[in-house]
C-alpha positions in Angstrom: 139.0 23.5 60.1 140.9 23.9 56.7 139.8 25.3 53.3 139.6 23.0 50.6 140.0 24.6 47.4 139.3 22.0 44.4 140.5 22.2 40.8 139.3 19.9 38.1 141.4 18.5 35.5 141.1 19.5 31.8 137.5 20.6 29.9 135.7 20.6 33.5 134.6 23.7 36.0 133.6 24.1 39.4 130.6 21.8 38.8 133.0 18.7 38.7 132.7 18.4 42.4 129.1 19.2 43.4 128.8 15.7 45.0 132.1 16.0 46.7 131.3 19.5 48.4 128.6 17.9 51.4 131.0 15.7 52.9 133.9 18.5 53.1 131.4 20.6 54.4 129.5 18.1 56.7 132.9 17.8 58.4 133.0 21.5 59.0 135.5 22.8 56.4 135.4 25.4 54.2 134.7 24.5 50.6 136.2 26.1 47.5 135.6 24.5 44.2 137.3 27.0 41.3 136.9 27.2 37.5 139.8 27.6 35.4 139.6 30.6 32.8 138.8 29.1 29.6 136.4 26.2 30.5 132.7 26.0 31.9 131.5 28.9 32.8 134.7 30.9 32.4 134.9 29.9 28.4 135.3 33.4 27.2 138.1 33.9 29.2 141.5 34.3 27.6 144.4 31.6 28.7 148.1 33.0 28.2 151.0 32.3 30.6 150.7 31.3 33.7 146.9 32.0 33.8 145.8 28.9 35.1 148.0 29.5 38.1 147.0 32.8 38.7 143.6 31.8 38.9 144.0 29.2 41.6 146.1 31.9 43.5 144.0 35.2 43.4 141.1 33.1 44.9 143.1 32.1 47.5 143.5 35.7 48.0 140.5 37.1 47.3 139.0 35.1 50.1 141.8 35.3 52.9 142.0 31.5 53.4 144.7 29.9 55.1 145.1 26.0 56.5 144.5 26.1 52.6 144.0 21.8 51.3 144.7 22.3 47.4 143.3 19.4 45.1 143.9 19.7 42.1 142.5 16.6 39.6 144.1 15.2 36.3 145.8 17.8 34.1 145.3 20.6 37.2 147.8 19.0 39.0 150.5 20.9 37.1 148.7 24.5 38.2 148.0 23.4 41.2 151.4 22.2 42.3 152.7 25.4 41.0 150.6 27.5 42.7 150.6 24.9 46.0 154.7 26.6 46.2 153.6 30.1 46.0 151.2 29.9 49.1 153.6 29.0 51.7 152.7 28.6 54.8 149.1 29.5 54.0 149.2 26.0 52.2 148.2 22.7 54.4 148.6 20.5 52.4 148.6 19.9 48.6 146.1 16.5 46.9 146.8 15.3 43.5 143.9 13.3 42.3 145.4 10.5 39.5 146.9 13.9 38.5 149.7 15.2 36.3 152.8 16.7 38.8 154.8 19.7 37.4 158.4 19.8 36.6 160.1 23.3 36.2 159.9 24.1 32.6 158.1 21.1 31.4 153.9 21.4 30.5 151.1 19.0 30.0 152.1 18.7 26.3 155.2 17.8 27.1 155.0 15.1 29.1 151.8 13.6 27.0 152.2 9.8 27.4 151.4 9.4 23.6 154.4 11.7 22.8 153.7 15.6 22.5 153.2 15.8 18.6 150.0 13.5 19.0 148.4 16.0 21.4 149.8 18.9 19.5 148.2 17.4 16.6 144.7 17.3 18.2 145.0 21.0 19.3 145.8 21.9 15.8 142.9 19.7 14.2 140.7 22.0 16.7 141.2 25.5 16.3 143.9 25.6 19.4 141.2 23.6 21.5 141.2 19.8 23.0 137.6 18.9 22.1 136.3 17.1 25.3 135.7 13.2 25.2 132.7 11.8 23.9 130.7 8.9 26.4 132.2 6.1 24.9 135.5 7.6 26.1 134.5 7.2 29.6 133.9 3.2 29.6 136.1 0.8 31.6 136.1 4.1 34.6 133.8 3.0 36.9 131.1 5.6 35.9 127.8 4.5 35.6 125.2 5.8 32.7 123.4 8.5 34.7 127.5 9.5 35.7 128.8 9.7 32.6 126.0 11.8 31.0 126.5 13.9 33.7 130.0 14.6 33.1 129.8 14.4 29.4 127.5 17.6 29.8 129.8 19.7 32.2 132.5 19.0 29.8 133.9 22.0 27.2 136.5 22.3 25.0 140.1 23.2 26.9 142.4 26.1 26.1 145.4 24.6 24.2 147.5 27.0 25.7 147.2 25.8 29.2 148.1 22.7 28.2 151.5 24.3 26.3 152.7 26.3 29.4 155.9 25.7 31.1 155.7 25.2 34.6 157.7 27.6 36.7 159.1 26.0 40.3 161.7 27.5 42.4 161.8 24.4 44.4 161.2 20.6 44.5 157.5 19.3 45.2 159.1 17.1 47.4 159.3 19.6 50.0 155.9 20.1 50.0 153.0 18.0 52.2 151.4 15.8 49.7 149.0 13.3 49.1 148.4 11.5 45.6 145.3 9.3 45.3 146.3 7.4 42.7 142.8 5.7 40.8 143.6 2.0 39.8 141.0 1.6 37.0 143.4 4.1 35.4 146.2 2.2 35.6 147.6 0.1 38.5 150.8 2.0 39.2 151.6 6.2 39.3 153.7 7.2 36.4 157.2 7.2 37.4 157.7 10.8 37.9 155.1 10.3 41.1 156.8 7.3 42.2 160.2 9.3 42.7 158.3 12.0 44.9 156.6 9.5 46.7 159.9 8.4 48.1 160.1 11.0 50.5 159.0 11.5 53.5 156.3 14.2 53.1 154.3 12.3 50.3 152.2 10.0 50.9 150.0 7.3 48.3 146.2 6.7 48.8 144.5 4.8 46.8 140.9 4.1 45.0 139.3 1.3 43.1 137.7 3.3 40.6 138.9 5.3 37.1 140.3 8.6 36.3 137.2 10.9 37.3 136.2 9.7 41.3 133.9 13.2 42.1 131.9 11.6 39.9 132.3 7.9 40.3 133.2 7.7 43.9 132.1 11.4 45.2 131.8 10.4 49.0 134.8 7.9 49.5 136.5 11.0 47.8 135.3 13.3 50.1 136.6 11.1 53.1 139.9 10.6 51.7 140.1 14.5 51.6 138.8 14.8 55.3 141.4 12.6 56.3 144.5 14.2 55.0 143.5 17.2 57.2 144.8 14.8 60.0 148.8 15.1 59.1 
C-alpha cells in the first residue's frame, strides 16, 4: 500500500481533507494530510524561503514513508511539485488537484492569471496576508450550503510570502509520474503550462465535474481517483 500525503491549496490546513481521508484509508493506505506553516493551525508560524517545501519534506521524513502519492491542491501544487523532485525514488507518484505547477524561478505571484501586480496589490491592502474568500466567493463550484460554510470556517488568511517564492527545480516535472485532475466547473481546459506537460508520456489527465475545491464538493469520487493512481 502507498502513503498519501495531501497538501491543500492556499488559506486551508490539514482539515481540508477530513472527508477524503476514509476512502484512502478504507483501501488500506496510509493517510497523511499536512498543514502548511502559516495557515490553520500552524498560523503562528513564520513563512520565508522555501518553507512551504520544507514542510512537505521533513514530514515525509519524520515518518519514514516511501511509495510516497503527493497531492498537492490549488496553489500547493507549486510546493508540492518542488518537493515531489527532492524525494526520489521514495516518491510514487505526484497528484495535482486543479493545481498551480512550478516552473524553476517563477512563484504563485508570478504566474497570477490577473497579472502579478493585482495580487501584489491584495497582499499589500492586507498587512502581507491574502485574506481568505468570503461564501459568496465559492458559488458556481459545486459546493452546497452546509459545504461552503464548512470551508469558509477552515479557511485563514495565507502568508504572502509563500505566495512570492521562487520555485527551485533542478529538473523538468515532466520526468516525474503525474496525474492532474483537472475540475471543469473551474474552467474547461488546464492552463497551458499543464497542457505542455501533459504531452508526455508520464502525465496523465483525469478529470471531475465539479469546481475548484472537490475534498469538499466531491470528497469520495476524490478519494477513488486517488486510489486509482496507485495502479500505474
Amino acid at each position: 500500500m502507498s502513503d498519501f500525503v495531501l497538501v491543500a491549496g492556499a488559506w486551508l490546513g490539514a482539515s481540508a481533507w477530513e472527508d477524503v481521508v476514509p476512502g484512502l484509508r478504507a483501501a488500506g493506505h496510509g493517510v497523511h494530510p499536512v498543514t502548511l506553516s502559516g495557515v490553520g493551525e500552524k498560523r503562528e508560524e513564520p513563512v520565508g524561503r522555501q518553507t512551504h517545501v520544507t514542510d512537505i519534506v521533513d514530514e515525509v521524513d519524520r515518518l519514514g514513508l516511501r511509495d510516497v502519492v503527493l497531492v498537492g491542491h490549488s496553489y500547493s501544487g507549486i510546493p508540492v511539485g518542488q518537493a515531489a523532485e527532492r524525494l526520489g525514488d521514495r516518491l510514487a507518484r505526484v497528484v495535482f488537484v486543479d493545481a498551480s505547477v512550478p516552473a524553476d524561478g517563477e512563484s504563485f505571484v508570478s504566474a497570477w492569471w490577473q497579472g502579478p501586480a493585482a495580487l501584489e496589490a491584495q497582499l499589500a491592502g492586507n498587512g502581507g496576508w491574502w485574506a481568505p474568500p468570503a461564501a459568496p466567493d465559492f458559488e458556481g463550484q459545486g459546493l452546497s450550503d452546509a459545504q461552503t460554510a464548512r470551508i469558509v470556517s477552515d479557511c485563514t488568511p495565507h502568508p504572502g510570502a509563500s505566495l512570492s517564492d521562487r520555485a527551485v527545480l533542478s529538473g523538468g516535472l515532466g520526468k516525474l509520474p503525474a496525474t492532474y485532475i483537472k475540475c471543469l466547473l473551474d474552467g474547461p481546459e488546464p492552463s497551458d503550462d499543464v497542457a505542455a506537460l501533459l504531452t508526455g508520456e508520464r502525465w496523465e489527465l483525469v478529470t471531475m465535474d465539479t469546481g475548484h475545491w472537490p475534498m469538499y464538493s466531491r470528497p469520495d469520487e476524490l478519494a477513488g481517483i486517488l486510489n486509482g493512481t496507485v495502479a500505474h
